[in-house]
MARGU-54447 format. One record per residue (C-alpha): x, y, z. Coordinates in steps of 0.5 Angstrom, whole numbers, plus 2048, in hexadecimal, padded with zeros to 3 digits. Each point is the difference from the previous one (the first is absolute). Example, Ala and Ser with C-alpha at 12.3 -4.5 7.8 and 13.67 -1.06 7.14 Angstrom:
2
    u    v    w
  819  7F7  810
  802  807  7FE
! end
This chain:
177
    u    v    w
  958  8CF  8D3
  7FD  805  7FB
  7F9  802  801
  7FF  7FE  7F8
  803  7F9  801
  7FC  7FF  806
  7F9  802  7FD
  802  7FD  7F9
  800  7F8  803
  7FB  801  805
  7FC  803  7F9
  803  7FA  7FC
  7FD  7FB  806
  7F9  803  801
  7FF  7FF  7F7
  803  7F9  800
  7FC  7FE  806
  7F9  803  7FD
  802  7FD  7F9
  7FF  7F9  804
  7FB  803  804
  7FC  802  7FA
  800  7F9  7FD
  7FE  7FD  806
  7FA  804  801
  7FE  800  7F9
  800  7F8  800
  7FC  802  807
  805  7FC  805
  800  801  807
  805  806  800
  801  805  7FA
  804  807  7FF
  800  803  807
  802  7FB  804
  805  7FD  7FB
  803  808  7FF
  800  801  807
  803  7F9  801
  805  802  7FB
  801  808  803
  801  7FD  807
  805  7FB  7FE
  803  805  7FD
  801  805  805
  802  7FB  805
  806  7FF  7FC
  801  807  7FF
  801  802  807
  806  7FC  800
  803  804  7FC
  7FE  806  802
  801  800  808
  808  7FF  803
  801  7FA  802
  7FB  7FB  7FD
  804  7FF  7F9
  802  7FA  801
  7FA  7FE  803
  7FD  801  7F9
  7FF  7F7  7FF
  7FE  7FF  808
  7F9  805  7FE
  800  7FD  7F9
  7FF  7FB  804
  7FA  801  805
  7FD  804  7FA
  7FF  7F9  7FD
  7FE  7FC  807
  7FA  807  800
  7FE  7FF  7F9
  800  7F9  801
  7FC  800  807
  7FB  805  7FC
  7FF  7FB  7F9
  7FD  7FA  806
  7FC  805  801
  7FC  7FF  7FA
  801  7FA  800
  7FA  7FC  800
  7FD  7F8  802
  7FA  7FF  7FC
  7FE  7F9  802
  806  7FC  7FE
  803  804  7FC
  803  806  800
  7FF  807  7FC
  805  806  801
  807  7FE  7FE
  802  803  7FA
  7FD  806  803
  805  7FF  806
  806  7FF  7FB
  7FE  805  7FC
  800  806  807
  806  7FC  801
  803  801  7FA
  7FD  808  800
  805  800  806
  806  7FE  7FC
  7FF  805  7FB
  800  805  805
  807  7FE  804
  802  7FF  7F9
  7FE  808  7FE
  802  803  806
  807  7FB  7FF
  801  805  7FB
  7FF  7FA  7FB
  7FB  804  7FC
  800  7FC  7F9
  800  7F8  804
  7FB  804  803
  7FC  801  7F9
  802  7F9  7FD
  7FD  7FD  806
  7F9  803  800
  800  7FF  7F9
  800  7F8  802
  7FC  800  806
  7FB  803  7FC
  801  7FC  7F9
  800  7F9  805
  7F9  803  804
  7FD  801  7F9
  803  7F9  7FC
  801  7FB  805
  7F9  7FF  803
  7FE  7FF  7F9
  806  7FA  7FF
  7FD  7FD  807
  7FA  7FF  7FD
  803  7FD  7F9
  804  7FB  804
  7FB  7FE  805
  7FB  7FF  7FA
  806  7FB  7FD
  802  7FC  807
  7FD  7F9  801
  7F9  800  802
  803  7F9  803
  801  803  806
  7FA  7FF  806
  7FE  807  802
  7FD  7FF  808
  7FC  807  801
  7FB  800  806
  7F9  804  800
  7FC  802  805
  7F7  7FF  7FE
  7FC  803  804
  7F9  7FE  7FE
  7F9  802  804
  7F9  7FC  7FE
  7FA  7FE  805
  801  7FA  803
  7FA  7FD  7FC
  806  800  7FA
  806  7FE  803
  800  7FA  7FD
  7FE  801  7F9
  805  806  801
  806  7FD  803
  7FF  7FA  7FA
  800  805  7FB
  807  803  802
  803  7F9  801
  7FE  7FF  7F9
  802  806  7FC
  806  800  805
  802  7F9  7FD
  7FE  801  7F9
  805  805  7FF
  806  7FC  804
  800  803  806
  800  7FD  807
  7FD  802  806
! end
């Protein structure tokens, strides 16, 4: 492979890769433009290497292939339990998707490359706040169970008052203990 090409996809991969990563930093999300450009870079280059090396051209789909089992295993990294729920998964599929653009640009499917930035981008900047708007318009019919934890301190002398005083607020505000 020419030197030019080579460093043109693997240039195309580290620019997409920094436009997903600067609007996941810009919104302040787990990962941002470094780690979403070497994702992509990296992605890039191990597709590259197949093309470059004597015997592993046909091996392009089996490295493609690890290349998405890796990237995967770094997305569970960032994903992350809080209590009951969990935070992190569209950072995961973002990373992921990063990866995709690098196998696309080093592929040499540099224009599929581009459009599909330009849609991870427009989807992470539009559709959270389209997931605000349906859950605002779902059925509050629905009972939500959440669990909390209290931790309260006060001198023994007051232990009952206190204890009287949370139940009260608890149940007046339709919680149960």
């Amino acid at each position: 492979m020419d030197w030019k090409v080579f460093l043109l996809r693997v240039a195309v991969a580290l620019v997409l890769g920094a436009l997903i990563g600067a609007e996941r930093q810009l919104r302040q999300r787990l990962t941002g433009l470094r780690t979403n450009a070497l994702v992509s870079t990296g992605a890039c280059l191990f597709v590259l290497m197949t093309q470059g090396v004597p015997g592993l051209a046909g091996d392009a789909s089996r490295i493609a292939a690890y290349v998405v089992s890796g990237i995967g295993f770094l997305g569970g990294g960032v994903i992350m339990r809080d209590g009951l729920s969990v935070r992190g998964l569209s950072t995961a599929a973002s990373i992921w998707s990063t990866g995709a653009i690098g196998v696309l640009a080093g592929s040499g499917f540099i224009l599929a490359a581009c459009m599909t930035t330009a849609l991870i981008v427009i989807a992470n900047l539009f559709l959270p706040a389209l997931g605000r708007v349906v859950d605002r318009h779902t059925s509050g019919e629905a009972e939500q169970e959440r669990f909390y934890q209290i931790s309260v301190s006060c001198e023994a002398r007051n232990e009952a008052l206190v204890r009287m005083q949370l139940l009260q607020r608890m149940g007046d505000n339709r919680l149960n203990l």
